[in-house]
C-alpha positions as CSV (number, residue, x, y, z in Angstrom):
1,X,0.0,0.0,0.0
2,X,1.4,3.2,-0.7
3,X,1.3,6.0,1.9
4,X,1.1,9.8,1.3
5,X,4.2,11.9,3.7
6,X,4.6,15.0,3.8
7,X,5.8,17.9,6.3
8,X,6.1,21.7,6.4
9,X,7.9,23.5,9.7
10,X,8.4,27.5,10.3
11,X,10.7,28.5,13.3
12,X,10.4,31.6,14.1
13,X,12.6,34.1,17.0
14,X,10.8,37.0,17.5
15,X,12.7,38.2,20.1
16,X,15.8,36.3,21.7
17,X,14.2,34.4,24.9
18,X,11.2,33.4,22.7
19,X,10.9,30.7,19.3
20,X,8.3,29.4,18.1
21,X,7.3,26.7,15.7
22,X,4.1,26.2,13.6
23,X,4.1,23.1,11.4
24,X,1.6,20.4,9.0
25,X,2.0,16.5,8.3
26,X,0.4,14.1,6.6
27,X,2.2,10.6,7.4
28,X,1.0,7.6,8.0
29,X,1.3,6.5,11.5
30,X,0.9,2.6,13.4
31,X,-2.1,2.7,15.8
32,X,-0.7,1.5,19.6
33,X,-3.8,-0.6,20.4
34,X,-4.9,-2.0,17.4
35,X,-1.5,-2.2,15.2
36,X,-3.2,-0.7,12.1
37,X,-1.3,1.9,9.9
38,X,-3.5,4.9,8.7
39,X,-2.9,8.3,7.7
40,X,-3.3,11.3,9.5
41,X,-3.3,15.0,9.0
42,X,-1.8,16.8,11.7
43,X,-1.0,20.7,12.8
44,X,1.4,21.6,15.6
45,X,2.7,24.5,17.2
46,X,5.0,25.3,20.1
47,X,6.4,28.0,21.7
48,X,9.8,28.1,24.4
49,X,10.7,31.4,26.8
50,X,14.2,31.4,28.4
51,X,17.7,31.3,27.4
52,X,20.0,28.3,27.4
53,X,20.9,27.8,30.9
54,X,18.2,28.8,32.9
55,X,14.7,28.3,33.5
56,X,12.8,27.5,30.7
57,X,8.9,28.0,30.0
58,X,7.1,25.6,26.9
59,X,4.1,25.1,25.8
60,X,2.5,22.4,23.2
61,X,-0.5,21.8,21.1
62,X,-1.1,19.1,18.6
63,X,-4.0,18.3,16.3
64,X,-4.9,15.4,14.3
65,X,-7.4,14.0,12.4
66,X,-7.6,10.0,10.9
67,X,-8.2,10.3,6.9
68,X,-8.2,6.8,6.3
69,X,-9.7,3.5,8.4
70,X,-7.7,0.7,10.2
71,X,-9.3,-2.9,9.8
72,X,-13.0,-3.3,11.0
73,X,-12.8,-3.3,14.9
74,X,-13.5,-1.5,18.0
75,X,-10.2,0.0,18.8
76,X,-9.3,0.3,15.3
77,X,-8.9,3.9,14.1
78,X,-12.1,5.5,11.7
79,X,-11.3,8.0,9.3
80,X,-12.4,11.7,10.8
81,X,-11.5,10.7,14.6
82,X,-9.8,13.7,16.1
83,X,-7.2,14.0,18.7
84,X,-5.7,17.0,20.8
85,X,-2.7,16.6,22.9
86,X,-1.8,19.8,24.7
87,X,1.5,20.1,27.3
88,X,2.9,23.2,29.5
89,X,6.0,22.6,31.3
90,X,9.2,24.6,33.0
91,X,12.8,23.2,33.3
92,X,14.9,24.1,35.4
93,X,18.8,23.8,35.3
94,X,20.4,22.1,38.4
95,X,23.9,22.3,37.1
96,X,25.3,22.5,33.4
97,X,24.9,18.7,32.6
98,X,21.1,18.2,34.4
99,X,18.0,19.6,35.0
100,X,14.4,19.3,36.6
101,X,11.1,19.7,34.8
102,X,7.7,19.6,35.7
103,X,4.6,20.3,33.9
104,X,1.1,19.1,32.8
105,X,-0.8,17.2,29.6
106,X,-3.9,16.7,28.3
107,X,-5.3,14.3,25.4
108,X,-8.6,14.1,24.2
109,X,-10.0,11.7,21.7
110,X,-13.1,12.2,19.9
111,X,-13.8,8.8,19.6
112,X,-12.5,7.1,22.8
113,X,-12.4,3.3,23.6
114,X,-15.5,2.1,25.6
115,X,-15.3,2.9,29.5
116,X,-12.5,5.4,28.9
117,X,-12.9,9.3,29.0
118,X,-12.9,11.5,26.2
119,X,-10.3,13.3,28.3
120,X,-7.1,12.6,30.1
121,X,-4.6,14.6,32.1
122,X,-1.7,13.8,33.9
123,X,0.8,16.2,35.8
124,X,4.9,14.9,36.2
125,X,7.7,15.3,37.1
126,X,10.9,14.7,35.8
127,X,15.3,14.4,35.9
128,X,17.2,15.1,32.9
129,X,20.9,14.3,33.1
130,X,23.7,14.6,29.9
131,X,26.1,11.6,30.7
132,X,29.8,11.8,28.6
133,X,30.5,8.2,27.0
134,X,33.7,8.7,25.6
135,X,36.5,11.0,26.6
């Protein structure tokens, strides 16, 4: 089967502690619970505050829609199902090779699996540390 891919990104600095990125796709991508491949169209944009080495502010919003159908099934993707995952985090250097983040997410599906919500959020914390392999 032959699968349509395409991308399109714009960065943009509008002033030195802030970028930005705005983007499209169309890719075909392998659904976790049901294994199927379909394609879907998605748009993205991001946006970081703070300069390297100190605290850093993000935020994240991506969109999607299905435009084709996985096999005939209940957890199988339909064409038109949407989904929204959203994120807003800080980082926050501990030294020059680690750092701490912490922040909050939210997907919602428009067709969610039975018994689940249409919504999910989860809040977390995390440790980032660059480790030198070679010398």
């Amino acid at each position: 089967m032959l699968y349509a891919v395409g991308r399109a990104d714009l960065r943009v600095r509008p002033v030195r502690e802030l970028s930005a990125t705005f983007g499209a796709a169309i890719e075909p991508l392998g659904d976790p619970l049901s294994g199927d491949v379909v394609e879907r169209g998605s748009l993205r944009t991001a946006a970081v505050w703070g300069r390297a080495g100190g605290v850093t502010l993000a935020a994240r919003l991506i969109g999607s829609v299905a435009l084709t159908s996985g096999a005939a099934g209940p957890s199988s993707p339909r064409a038109g199902d949407r989904y929204l995952n959203g994120e807003v985090s800080v980082t926050v250097p501990l030294d020059a090779r680690s750092s701490l983040s912490a922040g909050a997410r939210g997907a919602f599906l428009s067709r969610p699996l039975p018994d689940q919500p249409e919504g999910q959020w989860i809040a977390f914390v995390s440790y980032g540390a660059q480790v030198p392999l070679l010398r």
